[in-house]
N, C-alpha and C positions, 0 to 999 in steps of 0.2 A: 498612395501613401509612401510611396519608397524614395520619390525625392525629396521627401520631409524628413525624414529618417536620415537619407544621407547628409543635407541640410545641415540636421543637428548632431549626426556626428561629428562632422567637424569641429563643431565648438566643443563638445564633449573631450576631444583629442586634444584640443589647444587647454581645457581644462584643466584635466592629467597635469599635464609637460607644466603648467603656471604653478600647478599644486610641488611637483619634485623641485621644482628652482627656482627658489624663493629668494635667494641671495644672488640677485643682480651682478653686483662688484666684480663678483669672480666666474660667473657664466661663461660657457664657451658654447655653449647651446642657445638660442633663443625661440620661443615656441609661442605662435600667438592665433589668432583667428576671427574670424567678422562671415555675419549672416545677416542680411538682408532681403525681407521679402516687401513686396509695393503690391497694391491692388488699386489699381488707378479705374475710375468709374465714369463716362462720355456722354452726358444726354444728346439728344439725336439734336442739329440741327438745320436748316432749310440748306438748300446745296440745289443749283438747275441742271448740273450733270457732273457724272465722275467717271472719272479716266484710271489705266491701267495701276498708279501709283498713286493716285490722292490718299487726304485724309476724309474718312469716312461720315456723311451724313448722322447716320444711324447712329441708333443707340449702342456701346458698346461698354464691355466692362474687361478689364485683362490685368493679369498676376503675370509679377516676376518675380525671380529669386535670385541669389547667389550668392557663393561661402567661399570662402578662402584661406587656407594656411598658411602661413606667416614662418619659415622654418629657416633659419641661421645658422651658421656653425663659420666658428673665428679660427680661422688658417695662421694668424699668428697677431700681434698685436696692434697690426693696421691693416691685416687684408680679411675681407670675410666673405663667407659663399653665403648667396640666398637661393631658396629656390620656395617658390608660391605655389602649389597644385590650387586649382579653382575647380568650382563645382556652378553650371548655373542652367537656370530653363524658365520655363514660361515664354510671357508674350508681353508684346508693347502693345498698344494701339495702333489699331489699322496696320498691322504688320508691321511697325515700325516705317511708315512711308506718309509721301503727303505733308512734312513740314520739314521747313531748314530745322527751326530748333526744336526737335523732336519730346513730347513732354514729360520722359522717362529717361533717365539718362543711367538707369541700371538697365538698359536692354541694348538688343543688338539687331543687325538686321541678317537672321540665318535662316536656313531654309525649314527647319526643323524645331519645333520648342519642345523636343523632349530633351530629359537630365544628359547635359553632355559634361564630363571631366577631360580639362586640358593643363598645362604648362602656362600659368599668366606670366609667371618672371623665374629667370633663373642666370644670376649675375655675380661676378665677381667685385668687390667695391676696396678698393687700396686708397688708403688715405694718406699725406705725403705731411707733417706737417714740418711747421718753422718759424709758429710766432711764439712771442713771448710770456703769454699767459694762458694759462691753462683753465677750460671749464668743463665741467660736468655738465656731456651730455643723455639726457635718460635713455631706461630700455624702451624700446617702443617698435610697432609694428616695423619689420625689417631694419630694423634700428637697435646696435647693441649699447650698454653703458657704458660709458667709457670717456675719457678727461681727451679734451683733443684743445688744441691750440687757437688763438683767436685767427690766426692764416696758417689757411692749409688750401691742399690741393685735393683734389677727388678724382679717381679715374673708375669708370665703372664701364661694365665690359658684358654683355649678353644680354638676354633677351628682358626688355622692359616695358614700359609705357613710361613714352618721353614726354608725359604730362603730371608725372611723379617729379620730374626737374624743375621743368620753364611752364611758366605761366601762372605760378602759384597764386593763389590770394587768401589771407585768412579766413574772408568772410564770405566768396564765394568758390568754391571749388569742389567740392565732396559732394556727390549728391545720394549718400550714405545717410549724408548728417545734414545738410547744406541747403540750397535749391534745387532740383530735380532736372528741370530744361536744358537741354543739350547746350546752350547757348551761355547758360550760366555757367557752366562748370568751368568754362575756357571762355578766350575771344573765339568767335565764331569765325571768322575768317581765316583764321592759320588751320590750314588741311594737313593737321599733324601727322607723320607716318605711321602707321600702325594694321595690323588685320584687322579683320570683323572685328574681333571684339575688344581691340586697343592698342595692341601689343606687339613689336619688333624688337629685332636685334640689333642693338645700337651700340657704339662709344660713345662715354659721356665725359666730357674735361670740364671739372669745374675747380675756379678760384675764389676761395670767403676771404673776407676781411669784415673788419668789425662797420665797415661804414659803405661798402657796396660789395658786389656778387659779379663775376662772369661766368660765363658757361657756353658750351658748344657742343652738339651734337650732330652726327652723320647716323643714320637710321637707313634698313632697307625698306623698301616701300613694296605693295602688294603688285601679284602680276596682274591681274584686274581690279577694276572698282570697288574698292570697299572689299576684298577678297580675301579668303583667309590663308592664300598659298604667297609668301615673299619671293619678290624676284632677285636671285642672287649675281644678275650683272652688272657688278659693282660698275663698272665704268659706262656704262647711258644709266643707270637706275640708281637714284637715293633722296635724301630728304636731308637739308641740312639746315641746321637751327641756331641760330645764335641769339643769346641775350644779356642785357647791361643791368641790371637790378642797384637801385641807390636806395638805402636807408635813410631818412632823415625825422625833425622832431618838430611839429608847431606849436608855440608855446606849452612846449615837455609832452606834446601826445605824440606816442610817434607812427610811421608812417612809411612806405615801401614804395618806391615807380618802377616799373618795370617795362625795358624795351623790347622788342623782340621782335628779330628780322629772320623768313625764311626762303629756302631756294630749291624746292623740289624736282627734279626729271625723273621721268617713268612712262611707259607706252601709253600716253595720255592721247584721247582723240582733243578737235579742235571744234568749238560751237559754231564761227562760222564756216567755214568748210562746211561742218552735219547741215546746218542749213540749208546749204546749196544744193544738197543732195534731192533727187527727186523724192523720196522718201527720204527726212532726217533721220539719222542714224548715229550718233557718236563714236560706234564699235568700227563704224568703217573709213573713219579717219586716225585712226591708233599710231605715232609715230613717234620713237624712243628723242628726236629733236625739241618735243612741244615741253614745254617747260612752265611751272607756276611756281608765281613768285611774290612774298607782301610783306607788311606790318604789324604789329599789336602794339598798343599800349597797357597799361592793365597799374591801375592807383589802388591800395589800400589806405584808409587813414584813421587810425582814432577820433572821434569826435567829444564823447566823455568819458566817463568809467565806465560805461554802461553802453553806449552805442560806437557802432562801427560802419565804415560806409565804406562804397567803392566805387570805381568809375573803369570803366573797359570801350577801349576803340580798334577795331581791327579792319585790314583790307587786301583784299587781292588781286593781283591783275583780271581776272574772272576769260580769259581769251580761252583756255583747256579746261576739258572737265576735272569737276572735282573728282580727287581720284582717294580721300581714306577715310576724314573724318565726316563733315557733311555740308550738302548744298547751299553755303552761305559766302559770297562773295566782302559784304561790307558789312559790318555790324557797332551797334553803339548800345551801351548796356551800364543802369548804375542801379544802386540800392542799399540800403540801410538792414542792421542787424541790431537790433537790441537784444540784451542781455536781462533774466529774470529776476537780478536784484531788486529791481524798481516793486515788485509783486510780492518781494518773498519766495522768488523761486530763482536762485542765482545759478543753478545748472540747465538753466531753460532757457531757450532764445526763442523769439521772434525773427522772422525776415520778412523783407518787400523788396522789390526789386521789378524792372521793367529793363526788356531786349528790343530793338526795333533792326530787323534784316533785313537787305538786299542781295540783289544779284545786278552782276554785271549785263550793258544792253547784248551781249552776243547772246549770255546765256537767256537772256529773256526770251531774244528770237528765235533763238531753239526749242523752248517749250511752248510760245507760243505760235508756232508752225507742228507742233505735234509728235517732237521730240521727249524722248526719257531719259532721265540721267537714274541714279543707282537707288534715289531718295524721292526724287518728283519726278509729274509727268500728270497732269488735271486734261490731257489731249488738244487744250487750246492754253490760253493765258488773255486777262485782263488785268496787266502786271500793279501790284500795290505794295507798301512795305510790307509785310510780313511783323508782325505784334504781338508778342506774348508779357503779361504781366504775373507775376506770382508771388501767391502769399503763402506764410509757410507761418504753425508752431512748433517746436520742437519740446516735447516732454520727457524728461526725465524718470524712468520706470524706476531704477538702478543706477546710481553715482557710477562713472565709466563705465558702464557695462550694458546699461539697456535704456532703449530709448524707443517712444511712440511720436512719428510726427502726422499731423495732420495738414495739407494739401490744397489751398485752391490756383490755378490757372486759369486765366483771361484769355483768350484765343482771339487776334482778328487777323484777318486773310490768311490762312492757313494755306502754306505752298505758294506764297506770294499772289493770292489771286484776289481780286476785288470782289469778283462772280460769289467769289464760295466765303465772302466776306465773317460770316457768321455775327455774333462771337459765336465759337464754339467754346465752350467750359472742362474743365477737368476737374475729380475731385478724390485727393489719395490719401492713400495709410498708409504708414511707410511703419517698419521695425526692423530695425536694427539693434544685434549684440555683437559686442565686442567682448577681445578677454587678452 
C-alpha cells in the first residue's frame, strides 16, 4: 500500500498549490502534477526457445506506476526555474527486454521495481523575445502564463528529457494519454541521450517563428548502456541533436514536418568487431572513437475536425551499439487519431496506428551469433521485421483531469525473430490524472 499512498500524494500536493493560485496572470509559483498507473496483461504464446533477454512465452501480467510534480518559480519575467521530483515503480513485461518497441512506455529497464524517488528535470528556461505581436501563452505543466512574442529564442539549461523538445507530434507522443509502444512515442531510431529512465543534462537553443521552428541540443550521454550514471567527458562523450520543424496548411487544415538529424559519441562497443570475437561480447569492444549517427522524419496532419494522422521515418548507421533509448536501427510508423465528437463524446479519442522495426545487418549478426545488447538477445536470431500494431480508446472519467484508456497490441516477431514469430498480444488499462 505505501507506493499508492505516495502515488497519490503527489496529486494531493499538486491539488493544495491549484486550490491557493487561482489567478494564473500574476503567479510566480506554478504547481501541477500527473499519476499514472498501466496493468498490462500477456497471454502465453508458442515460443521453441528463450534466451538471456527475450520477450517471454508465458503468460504474464505487470503494473506500472508514476507521479510527478510539476513545481515552477519565475526568477523574473523571462527566466524561470523548474524542478520535477518523480515518483515510479512496478514492472514492464518480461523485465522490460525482448523487443525494440517495448509495449509499455511508462517503464524502464532497472534493476529493482520497488518505489524509487528521483530528480526527472531541474532546468533553467530564459526566453529572449523580438517579434512583434504578442500571445497568450497558458499555465500548464512546467509551463507558466504569460504573453511572449511570435519570435523568440529559448535557452534552457539543466537537467531534461530531450524528448520534451525534438520529435514532437500531436497525435503520437505521450504515452500517458497517447499510444503506449516505445516506438510510438518517438522515431525509433534516433537513440536520444538520456539515463534509464529518460533524462540528461542538456542545453537547449531553440528559435519560433510563426511558420517554422529550429532547435539544437548537446546532452551527456550515460557511461554505459541504457545506464543511469552520465559520463561527464564532455570532449569523446555527447549526444547532439538538431531539428528544422516547418508549419504548413492543406486546404486550411494544418500540419507540422519535422527533421531531425543526430550525432552521438560515447564508449560505445562495435557489432562487428563483438562478432569476431570468439565469444561475442559488445562490452569488449567499448571505444570513446565508435560513433552513431542518423535521421528522422516525423509528419503531423489534420485530416477533418475530428481526425488526425501521422507519418514517422527514422534511421541509423546501426555499426555501434545502441547505447540509451532502445534497440531499433530503422523504423517506419503511421496512424490515425479520431476525436469523440463523432459519438458524442468530444473529450475522447480513439487511436490506430502500426510501427514495423529493423536492425542494421551487423547488429543482426551479433545476435544471431549469440550476442546481447541492453534490450535483446533470443541466443540465436532468424532475423524478420519486428511488428507492432495498436489500438487504443481513451475515456474521459474527468474533463482535464482524469482519464481511463483501454489497450490492445498486435505483437509479430518480437526481438526481430521469425522463430518467436507469435503474434504475441497485449491487453492494458491505463489511468491517468492530472491537475
Amino acid at each position: 500500500m505505501k507506493k499508492y499512498k505516495i502515488f497519490f500524494s503527489f496529486i494531493s500536493i499538486a491539488n493544495f498549490g491549484l486550490a491557493q493560485n487561482t489567478d494564473s496572470v500574476s503567479k510566480k509559483f506554478i504547481l501541477h502534477a500527473q499519476g499514472t498507473l498501466v496493468n498490462q496483461y500477456k497471454p502465453s504464446f508458442a515460443v521453441p526457445y528463450t534466451g538471456t533477454n527475450s520477450f517471454l512465452g508465458k503468460k504474464e501480467n505487470a503494473t506500472s506506476f508514476t507521479s510527478t510534480l510539476y513545481l515552477g518559480a519565475k526568477v523574473n519575467s523571462t527566466t524561470f526555474l523548474i524542478f520535477n521530483p518523480e515518483v515510479s515503480g512496478g514492472e514492464g513485461l518480461s523485465k522490460v527486454l525482448g523487443m525494440g518497441s517495448n509495449p509499455n512506455g511508462e517503464t524502464f529497464r532497472v534493476s529493482s521495481t520497488d518505489l524509487k524517488v528521483y530528480i526527472a528535470r531541474l532546468y533553467l528556461r530564459k526566453i529572449i523575445r523580438f517579434g512583434n505581436q504578442d500571445q497568450i501563452v497558458n499555465d500548464d505543466f512546467n509551463q507558466f502564463r504569460q504573453k511572449i512574442s511570435n519570435k523568440y529564442i529559448a535557452l534552457t539549461l539543466g537537467k531534461v528529457s530531450i524528448a520534451d523538445y525534438f520529435d514532437l507530434n500531436k497525435y503520437s507522443h505521450d504515452p500517458r494519454t497517447q499510444f503506449l509502444t516505445w516506438g510510438l512515442m518517438g522515431n525509433g531510431a534516433w537513440d536520444y541521450p538520456a539515463n534509464t529512465r529518460g533524462y540528461s543534462p542538456s542545453a537547449v537553443v531553440e528559435y519560433f517563428t510563426p511558420k517554422y521552428e529550429l532547435r539544437f541540443a548537446y546532452s551527456l550521454m550515460p557511461t554505459t548502456a541504457n545506464g543511469p550514471i552520465m559520463d561527464w567527458h564532455l570532449k569523446k562523450s555527447g549526444g547532439y541533436t538538431f531539428e528544422y520543424a516547418k508549419k504548413y496548411a492543406i486546404k486550411n487544415k494544418p500540419g507540422t514536418i519535422r527533421l531531425l538529424a543526430f550525432y552521438n559519441t560515447a564508449l560505445m562497443g562495435n557489432y562487428k568487431e563483438a562478432t569476431q570475437l570468439k565469444t561475442p561480447n559488445i562490452e569488449l569492444t567499448r571505444n570513446y572513437k565508435n560513433v552513431k549517427f542518423g535521421y528522422a522524419v516525423n509528419v503531423e496532419q489534420e485530416l477533418t475536425k475530428n481526425i488526425g494522422g501521422f507519418f514517422r521515418s527514422s534511421w541509423n548507421d546501426g555499426k555501434t551499439e545502441t547505447w540509451a533509448f532502445t534497440e531499433i536501427d530503422k523504423s517506419i510508423s503511421g496512424g490515425l487519431v479520431l476525436n469523440g465528437a463523432k459519438w458524442n463524446r468530444p473529450n475522447d479519442n480513439f487511436g490506430m496506428a502500426y510501427i514495423a522495426s529493423g536492425l542494421s545487418k551487423d547488429h543482426q549478426q551479433y545476435l544471431a551469433s549469440g550476442g546481447l545488447g541492453f534490450g535483446l538477445g533470443d541466443g540465436k536470431l532468424n532475423y524478420a521485421v519486428e511488428q507492432v500494431a495498436e489500438f487504443y480508446y481513451l475515456n474521459t472519467i474527468v474533463k482535464n483531469r482524469v482519464w481511463l484508456t483501454g489497450t490492445y497490441q498486435w505483437i509479430k516477431n518480437p526481438g526481430y525473430n521469425a522463430d518467436r514469430k507469435g503474434p504475441a498480444q497485449t491487453f492494458s488499462l491505463r489511468l491517468h490524472v492530472s491537475i
